[in-house]
Residue frames as a rotation matrix with the C-alpha (Angstrom) as fourth column:
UNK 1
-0.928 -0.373 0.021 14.30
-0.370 0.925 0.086 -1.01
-0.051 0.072 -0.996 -9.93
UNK 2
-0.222 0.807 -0.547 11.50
-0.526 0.373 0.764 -3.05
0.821 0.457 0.342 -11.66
UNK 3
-0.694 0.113 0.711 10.13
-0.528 0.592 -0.609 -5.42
-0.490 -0.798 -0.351 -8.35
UNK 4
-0.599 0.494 0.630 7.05
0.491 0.848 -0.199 -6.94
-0.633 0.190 -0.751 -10.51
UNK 5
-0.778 0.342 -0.527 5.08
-0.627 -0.375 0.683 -6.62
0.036 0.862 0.506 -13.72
UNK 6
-0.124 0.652 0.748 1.34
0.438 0.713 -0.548 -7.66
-0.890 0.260 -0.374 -14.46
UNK 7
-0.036 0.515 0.856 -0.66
0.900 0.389 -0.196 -7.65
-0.434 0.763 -0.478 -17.35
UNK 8
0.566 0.163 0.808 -0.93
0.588 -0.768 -0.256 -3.63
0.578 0.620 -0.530 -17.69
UNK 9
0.976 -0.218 -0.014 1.15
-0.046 -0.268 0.962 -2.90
-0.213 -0.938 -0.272 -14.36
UNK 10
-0.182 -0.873 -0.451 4.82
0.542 0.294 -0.787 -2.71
0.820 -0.388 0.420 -12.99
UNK 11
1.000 0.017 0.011 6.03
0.001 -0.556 0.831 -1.82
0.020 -0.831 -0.556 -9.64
UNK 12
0.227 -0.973 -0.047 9.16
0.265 0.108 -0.958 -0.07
0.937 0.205 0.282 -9.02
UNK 13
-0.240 -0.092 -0.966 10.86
0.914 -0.356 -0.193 1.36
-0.326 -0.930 0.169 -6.21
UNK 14
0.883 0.462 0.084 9.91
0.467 -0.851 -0.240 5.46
-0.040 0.251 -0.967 -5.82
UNK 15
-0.339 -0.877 -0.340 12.24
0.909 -0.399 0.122 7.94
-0.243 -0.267 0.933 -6.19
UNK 16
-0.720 -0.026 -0.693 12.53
0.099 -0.993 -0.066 11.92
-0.686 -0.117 0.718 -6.17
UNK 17
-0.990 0.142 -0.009 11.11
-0.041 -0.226 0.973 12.00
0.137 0.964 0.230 -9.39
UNK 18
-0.834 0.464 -0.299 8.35
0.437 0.886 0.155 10.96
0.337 -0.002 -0.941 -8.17
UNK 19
-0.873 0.175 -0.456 6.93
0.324 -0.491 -0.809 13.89
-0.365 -0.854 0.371 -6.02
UNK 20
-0.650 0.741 -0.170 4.25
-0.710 -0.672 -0.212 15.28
-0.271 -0.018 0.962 -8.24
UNK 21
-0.331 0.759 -0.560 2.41
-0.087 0.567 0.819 12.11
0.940 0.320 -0.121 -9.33
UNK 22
-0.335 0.198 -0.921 2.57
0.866 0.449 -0.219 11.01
0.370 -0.871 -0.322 -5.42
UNK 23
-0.943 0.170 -0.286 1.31
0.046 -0.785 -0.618 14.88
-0.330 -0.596 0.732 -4.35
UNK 24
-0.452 0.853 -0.260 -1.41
-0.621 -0.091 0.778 14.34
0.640 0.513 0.571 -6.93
UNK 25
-0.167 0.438 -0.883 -2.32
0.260 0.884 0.389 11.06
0.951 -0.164 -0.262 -4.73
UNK 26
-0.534 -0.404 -0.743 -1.45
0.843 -0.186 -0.504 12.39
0.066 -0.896 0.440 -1.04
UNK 27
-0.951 0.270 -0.151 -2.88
-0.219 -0.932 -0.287 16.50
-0.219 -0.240 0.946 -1.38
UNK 28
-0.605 0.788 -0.116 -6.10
-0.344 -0.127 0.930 14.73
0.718 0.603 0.348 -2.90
UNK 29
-0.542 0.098 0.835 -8.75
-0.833 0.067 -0.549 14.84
-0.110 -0.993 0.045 0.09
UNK 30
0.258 0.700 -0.666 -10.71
-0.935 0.355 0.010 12.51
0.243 0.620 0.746 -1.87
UNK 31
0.152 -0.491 -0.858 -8.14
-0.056 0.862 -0.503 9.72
0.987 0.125 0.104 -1.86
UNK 32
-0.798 -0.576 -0.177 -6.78
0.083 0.187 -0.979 10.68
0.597 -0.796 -0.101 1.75
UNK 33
-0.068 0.835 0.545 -10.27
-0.886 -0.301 0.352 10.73
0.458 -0.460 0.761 3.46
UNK 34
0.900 0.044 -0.433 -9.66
0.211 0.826 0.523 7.09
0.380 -0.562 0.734 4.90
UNK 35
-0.094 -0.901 -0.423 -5.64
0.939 0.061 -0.339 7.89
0.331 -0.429 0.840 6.32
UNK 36
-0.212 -0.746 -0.632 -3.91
0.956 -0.294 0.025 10.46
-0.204 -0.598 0.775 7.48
UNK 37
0.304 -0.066 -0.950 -5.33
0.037 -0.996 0.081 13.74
-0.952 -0.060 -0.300 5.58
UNK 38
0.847 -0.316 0.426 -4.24
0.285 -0.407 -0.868 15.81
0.448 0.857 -0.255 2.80
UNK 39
0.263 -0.954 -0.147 -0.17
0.899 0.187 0.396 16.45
-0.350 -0.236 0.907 2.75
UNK 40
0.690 -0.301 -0.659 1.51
-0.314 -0.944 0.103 18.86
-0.653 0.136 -0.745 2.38
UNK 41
0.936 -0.332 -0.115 4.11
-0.086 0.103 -0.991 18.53
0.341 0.938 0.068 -0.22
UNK 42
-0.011 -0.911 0.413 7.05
-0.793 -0.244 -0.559 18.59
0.610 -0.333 -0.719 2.02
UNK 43
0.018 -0.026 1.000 5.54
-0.246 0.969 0.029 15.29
-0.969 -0.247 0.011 3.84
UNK 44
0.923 0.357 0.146 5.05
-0.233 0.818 -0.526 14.19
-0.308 0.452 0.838 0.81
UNK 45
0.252 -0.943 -0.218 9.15
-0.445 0.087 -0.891 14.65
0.859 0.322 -0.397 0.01
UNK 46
-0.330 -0.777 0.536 9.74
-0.944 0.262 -0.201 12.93
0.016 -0.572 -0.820 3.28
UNK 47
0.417 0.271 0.868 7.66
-0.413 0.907 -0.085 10.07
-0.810 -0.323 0.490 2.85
UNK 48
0.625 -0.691 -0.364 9.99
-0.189 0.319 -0.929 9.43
0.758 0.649 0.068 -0.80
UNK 49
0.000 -1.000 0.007 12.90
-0.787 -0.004 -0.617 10.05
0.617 -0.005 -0.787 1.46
UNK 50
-0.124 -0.091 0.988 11.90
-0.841 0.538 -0.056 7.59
-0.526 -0.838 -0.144 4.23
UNK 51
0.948 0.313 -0.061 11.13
-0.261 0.652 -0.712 5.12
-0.183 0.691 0.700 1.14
UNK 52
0.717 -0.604 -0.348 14.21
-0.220 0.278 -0.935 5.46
0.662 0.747 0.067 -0.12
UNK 53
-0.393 -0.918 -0.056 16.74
-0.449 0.244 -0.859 5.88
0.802 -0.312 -0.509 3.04
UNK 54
-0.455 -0.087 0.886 14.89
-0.871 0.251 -0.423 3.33
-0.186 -0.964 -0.190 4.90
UNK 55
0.667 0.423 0.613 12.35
-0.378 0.902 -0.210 0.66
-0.642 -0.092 0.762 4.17
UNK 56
0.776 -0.334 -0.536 14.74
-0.382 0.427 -0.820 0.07
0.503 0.840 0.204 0.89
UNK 57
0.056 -0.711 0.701 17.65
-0.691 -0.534 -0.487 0.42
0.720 -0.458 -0.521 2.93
UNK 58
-0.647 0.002 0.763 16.93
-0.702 0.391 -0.596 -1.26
-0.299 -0.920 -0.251 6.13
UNK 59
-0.027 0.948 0.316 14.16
-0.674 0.216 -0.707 -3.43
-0.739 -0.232 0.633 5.15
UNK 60
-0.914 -0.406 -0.018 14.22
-0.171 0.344 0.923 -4.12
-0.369 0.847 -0.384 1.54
UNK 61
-0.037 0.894 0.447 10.84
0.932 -0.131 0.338 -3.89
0.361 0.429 -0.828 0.76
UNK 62
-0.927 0.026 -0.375 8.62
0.115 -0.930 -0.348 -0.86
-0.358 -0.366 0.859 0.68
UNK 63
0.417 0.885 -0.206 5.79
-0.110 -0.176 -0.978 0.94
-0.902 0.431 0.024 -1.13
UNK 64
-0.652 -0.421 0.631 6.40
0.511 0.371 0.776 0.48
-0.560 0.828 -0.027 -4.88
UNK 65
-0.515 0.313 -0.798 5.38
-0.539 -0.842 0.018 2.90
-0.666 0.440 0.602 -7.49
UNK 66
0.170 0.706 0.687 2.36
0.587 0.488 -0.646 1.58
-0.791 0.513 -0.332 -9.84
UNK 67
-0.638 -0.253 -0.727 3.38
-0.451 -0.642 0.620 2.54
-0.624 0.724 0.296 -12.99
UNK 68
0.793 0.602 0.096 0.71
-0.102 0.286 -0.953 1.91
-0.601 0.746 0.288 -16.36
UNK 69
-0.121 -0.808 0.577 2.88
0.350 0.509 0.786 -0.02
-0.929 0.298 0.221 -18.73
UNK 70
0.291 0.315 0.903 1.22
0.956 -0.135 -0.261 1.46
0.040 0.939 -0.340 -22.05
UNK 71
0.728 0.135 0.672 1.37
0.250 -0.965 -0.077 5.15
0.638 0.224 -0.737 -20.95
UNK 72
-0.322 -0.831 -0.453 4.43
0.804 0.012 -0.594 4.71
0.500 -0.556 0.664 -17.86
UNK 73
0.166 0.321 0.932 2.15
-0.525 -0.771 0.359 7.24
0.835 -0.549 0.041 -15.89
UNK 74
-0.674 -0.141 -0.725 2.48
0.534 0.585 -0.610 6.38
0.510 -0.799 -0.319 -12.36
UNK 75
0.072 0.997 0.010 -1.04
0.062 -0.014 0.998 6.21
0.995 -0.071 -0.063 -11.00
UNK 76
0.748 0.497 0.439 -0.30
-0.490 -0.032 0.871 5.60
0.447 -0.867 0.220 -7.28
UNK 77
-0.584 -0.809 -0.057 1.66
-0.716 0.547 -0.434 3.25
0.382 -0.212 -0.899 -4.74
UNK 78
0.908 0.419 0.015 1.62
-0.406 0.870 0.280 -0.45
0.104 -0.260 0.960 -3.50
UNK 79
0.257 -0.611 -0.749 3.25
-0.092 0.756 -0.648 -2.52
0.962 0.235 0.138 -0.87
UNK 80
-0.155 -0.389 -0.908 5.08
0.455 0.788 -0.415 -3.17
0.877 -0.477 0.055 2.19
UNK 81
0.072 -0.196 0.978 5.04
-0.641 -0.761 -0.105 -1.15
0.764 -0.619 -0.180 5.54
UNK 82
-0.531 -0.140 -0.835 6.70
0.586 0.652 -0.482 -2.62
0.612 -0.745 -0.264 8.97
UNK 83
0.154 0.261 0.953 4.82
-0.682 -0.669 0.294 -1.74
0.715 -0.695 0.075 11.91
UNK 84
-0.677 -0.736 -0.010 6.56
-0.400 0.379 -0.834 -2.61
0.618 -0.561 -0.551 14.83
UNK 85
-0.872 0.452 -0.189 3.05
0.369 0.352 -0.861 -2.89
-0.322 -0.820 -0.473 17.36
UNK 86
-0.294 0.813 -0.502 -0.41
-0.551 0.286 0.784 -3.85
0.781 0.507 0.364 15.82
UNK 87
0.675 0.677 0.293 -2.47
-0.595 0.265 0.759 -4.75
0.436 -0.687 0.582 18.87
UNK 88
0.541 -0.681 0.494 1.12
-0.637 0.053 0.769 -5.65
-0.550 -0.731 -0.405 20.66
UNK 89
0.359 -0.379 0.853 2.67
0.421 0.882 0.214 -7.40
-0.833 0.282 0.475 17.61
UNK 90
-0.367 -0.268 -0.891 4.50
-0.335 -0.855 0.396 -6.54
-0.868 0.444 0.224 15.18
UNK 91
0.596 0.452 0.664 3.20
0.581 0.328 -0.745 -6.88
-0.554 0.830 -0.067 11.06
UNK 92
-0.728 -0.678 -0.105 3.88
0.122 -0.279 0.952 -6.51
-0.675 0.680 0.286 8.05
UNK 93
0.237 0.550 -0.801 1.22
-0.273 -0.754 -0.598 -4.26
-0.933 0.360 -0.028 6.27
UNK 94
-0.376 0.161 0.912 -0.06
0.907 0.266 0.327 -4.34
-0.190 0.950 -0.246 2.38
UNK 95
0.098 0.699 -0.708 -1.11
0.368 -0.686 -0.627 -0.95
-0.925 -0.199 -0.324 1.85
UNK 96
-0.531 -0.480 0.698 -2.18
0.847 -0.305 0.435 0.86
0.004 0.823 0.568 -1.13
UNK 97
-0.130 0.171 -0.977 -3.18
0.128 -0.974 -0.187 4.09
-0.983 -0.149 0.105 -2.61
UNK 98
-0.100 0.221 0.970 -4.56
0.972 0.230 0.048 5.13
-0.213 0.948 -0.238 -6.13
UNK 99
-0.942 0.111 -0.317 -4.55
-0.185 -0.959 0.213 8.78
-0.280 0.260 0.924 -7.83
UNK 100
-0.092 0.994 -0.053 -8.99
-0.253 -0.075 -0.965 9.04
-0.963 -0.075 0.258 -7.95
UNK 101
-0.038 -0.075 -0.996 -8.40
-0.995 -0.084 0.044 9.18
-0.087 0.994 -0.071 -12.00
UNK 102
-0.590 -0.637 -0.495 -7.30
-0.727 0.687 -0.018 5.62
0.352 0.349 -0.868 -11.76
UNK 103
-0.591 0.308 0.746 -10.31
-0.529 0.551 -0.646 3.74
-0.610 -0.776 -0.163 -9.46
UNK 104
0.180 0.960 0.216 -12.46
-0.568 0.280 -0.773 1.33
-0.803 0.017 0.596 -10.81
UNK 105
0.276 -0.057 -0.959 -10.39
-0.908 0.311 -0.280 -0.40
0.315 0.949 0.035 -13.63
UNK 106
0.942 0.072 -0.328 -9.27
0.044 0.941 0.334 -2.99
0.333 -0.329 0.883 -11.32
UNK 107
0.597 -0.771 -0.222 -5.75
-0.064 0.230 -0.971 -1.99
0.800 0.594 0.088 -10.96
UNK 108
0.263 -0.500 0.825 -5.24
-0.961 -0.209 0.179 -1.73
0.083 -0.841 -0.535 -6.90
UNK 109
0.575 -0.244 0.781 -5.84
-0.155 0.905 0.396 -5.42
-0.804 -0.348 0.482 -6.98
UNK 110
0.941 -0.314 -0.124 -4.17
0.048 0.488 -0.871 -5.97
0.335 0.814 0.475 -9.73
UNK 111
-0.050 -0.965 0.257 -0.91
-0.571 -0.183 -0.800 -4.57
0.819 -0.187 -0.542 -7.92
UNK 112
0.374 0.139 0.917 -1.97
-0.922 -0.052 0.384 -5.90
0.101 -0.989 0.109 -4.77
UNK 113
0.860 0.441 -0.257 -2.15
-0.510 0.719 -0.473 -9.10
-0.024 0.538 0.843 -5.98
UNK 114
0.323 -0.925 0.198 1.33
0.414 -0.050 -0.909 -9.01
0.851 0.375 0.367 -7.60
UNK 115
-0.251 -0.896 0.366 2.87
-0.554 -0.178 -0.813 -7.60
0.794 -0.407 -0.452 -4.46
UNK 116
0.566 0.336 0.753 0.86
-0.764 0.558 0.325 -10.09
-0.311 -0.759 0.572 -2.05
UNK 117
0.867 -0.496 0.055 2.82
0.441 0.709 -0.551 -13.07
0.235 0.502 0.833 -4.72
UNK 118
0.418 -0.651 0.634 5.64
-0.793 -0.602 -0.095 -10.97
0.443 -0.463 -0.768 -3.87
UNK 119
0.161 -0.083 0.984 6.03
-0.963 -0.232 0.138 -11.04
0.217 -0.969 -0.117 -0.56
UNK 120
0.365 -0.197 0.910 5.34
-0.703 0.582 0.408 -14.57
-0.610 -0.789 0.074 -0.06
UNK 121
0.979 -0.145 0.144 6.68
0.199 0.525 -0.827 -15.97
0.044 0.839 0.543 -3.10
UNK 122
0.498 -0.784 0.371 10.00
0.095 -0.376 -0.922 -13.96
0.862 0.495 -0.113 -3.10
UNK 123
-0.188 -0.465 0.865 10.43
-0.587 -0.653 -0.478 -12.70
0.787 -0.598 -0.150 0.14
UNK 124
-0.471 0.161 -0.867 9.17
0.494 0.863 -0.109 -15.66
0.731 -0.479 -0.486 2.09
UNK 125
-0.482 0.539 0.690 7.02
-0.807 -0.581 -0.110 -13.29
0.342 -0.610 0.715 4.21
UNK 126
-0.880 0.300 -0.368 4.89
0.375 0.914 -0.154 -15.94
0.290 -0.273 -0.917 6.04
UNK 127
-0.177 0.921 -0.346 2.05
0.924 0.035 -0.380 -13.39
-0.338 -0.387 -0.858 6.70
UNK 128
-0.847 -0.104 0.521 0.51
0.333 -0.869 0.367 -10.12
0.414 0.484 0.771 5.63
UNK 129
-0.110 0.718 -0.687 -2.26
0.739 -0.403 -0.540 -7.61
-0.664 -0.567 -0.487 7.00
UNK 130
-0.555 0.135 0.821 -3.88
0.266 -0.906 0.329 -4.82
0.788 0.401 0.467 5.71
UNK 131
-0.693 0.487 -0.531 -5.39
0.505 -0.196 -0.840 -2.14
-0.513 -0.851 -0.110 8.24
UNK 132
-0.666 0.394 0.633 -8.58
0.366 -0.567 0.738 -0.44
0.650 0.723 0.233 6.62
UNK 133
-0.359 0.933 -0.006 -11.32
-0.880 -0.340 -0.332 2.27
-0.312 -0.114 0.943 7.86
UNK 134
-0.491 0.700 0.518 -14.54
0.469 0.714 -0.520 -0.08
-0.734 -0.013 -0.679 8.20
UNK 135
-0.071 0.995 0.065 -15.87
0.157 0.076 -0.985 2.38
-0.985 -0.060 -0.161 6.05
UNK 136
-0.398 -0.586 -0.706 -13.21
-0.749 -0.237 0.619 2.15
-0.530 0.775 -0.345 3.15
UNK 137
0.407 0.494 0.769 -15.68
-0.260 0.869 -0.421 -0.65
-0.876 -0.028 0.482 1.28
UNK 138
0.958 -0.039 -0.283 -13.65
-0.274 0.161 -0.948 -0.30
0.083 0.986 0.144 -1.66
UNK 139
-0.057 -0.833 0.550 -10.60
-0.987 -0.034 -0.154 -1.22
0.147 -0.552 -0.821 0.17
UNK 140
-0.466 0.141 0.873 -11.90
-0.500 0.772 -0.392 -3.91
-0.730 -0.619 -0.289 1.85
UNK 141
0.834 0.534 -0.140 -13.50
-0.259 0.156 -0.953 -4.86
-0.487 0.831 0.268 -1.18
UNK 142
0.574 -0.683 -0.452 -9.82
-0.697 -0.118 -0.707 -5.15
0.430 0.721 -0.543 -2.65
UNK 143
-0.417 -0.330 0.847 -8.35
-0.884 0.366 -0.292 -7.20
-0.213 -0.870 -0.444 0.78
UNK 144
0.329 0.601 0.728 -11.11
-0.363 0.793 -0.490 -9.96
-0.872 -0.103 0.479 0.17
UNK 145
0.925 0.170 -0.339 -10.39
-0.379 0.455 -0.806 -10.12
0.017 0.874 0.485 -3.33
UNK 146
-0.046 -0.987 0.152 -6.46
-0.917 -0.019 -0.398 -10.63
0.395 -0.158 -0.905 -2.23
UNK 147
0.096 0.369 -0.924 -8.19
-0.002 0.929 0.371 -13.71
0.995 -0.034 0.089 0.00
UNK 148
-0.840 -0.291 0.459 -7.55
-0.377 -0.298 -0.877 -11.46
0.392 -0.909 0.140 3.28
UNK 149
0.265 0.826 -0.497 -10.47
0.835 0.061 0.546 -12.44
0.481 -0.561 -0.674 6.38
UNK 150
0.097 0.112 0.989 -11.40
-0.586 -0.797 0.148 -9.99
0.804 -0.594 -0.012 8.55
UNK 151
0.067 -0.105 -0.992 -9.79
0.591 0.805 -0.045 -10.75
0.804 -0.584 0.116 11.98
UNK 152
-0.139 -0.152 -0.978 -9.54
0.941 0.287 -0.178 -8.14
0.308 -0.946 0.104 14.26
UNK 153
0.798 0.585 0.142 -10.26
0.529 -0.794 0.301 -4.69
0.289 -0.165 -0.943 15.53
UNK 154
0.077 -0.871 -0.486 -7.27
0.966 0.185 -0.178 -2.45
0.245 -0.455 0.856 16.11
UNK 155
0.834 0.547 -0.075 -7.27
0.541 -0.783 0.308 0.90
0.109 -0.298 -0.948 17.76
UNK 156
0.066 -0.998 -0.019 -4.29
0.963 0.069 -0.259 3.38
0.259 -0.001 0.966 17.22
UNK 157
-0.382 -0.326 -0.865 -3.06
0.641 -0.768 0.006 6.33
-0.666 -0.552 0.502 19.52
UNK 158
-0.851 -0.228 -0.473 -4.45
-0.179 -0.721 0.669 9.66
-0.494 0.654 0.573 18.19
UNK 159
-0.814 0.580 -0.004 -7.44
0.203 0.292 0.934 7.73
0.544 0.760 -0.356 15.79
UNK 160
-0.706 0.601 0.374 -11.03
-0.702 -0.531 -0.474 8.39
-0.087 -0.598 0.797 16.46
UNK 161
0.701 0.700 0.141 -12.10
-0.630 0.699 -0.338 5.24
-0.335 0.148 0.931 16.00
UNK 162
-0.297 -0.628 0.720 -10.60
0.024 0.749 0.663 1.55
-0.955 0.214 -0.207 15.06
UNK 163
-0.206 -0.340 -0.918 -9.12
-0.972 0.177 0.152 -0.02
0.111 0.923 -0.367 11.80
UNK 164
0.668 0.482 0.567 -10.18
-0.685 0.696 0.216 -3.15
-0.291 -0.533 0.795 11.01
UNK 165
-0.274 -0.947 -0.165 -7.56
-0.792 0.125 0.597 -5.87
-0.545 0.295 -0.785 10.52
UNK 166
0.764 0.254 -0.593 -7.29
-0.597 0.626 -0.502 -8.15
0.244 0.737 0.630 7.07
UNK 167
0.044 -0.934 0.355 -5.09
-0.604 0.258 0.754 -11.36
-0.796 -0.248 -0.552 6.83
UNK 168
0.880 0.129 -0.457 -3.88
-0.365 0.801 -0.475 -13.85
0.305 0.585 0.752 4.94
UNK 169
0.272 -0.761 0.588 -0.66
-0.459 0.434 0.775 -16.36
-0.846 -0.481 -0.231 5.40
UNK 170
-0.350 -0.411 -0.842 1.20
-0.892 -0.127 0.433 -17.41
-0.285 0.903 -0.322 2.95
UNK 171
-0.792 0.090 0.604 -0.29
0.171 0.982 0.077 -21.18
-0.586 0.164 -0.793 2.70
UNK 172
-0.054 0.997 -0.059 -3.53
0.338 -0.037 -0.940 -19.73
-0.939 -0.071 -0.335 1.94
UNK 173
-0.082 -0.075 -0.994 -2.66
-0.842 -0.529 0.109 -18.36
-0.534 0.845 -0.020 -1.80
């Protein structure tokens, strides 16, 4: 299911099909050197399945495959993520991810963008965060352009260091 289209973009939901672009994006240490690691290919089939029988599911938002509209390659994901307790609150997370091939044309924000209009356009979301590595400057570099501030330090079980938190509210578009 199409969710939004820009200029050289769409975003759909993922599905199965998906596994080897998203293993190309996940197993690359390059890309995963701000999150969680390189994956293994068998997280990377449960994070589809937890896409598909849950945030869709239970939620109705999610991540959203970035698909190039000229060539229908799917480059990466962008979009939602609940997290129940963010410095004792709960949010609602922008996060994205690009396949390395794909940085520098402009196109995280370009989805971002389009799923930040989303959210509070469609979904009446009334706020959004991104969490980023201080030292992800192309991230955070993407957040600002989105019209996020930096607001807060957050510090999560397990991490060896805080994330810093972006916002925005929906008045502020």
């Amino acid at each position: 299911m199409v969710i939004v289209q820009t200029e050289r973009l769409f975003l759909r939901h993922v599905h199965i099909l998906d596994h080897e672009p998203m293993y190309r994006i996940f197993g690359d240490a390059e890309v995963m050197r701000f999150g969680d690691g390189v994956q293994t290919k068998d997280a990377v089939q449960r994070w589809l399945m937890t896409c598909l029988e849950q945030y869709y599911r239970q939620w109705g938002f999610g991540p959203y495959a970035v698909v190039k509209r000229s060539s229908r390659e799917v480059i990466g994901y962008c979009g939602l993520f609940f997290f129940p307790d963010v410095g004792c609150q709960p949010e609602l997370e922008l996060g994205y991810r690009l396949a390395r091939a794909h940085w520098g044309y402009g196109y995280a924000t370009e989805a971002a963008l389009a799923v930040r209009d989303f959210a509070f356009q469609t979904l009446c979301v009334k706020r959004l965060i991104s969490m980023i590595d201080p030292h992800n400057v192309a991230s955070i570099r993407v957040a600002k352009k989105l019209g996020m501030q930096y607001e807060r330090e957050v510090m999560f079980d397990g991490y060896t260091h805080p994330d810093h938190v972006y916002a925005i509210h929906g008045v502020s578009i």
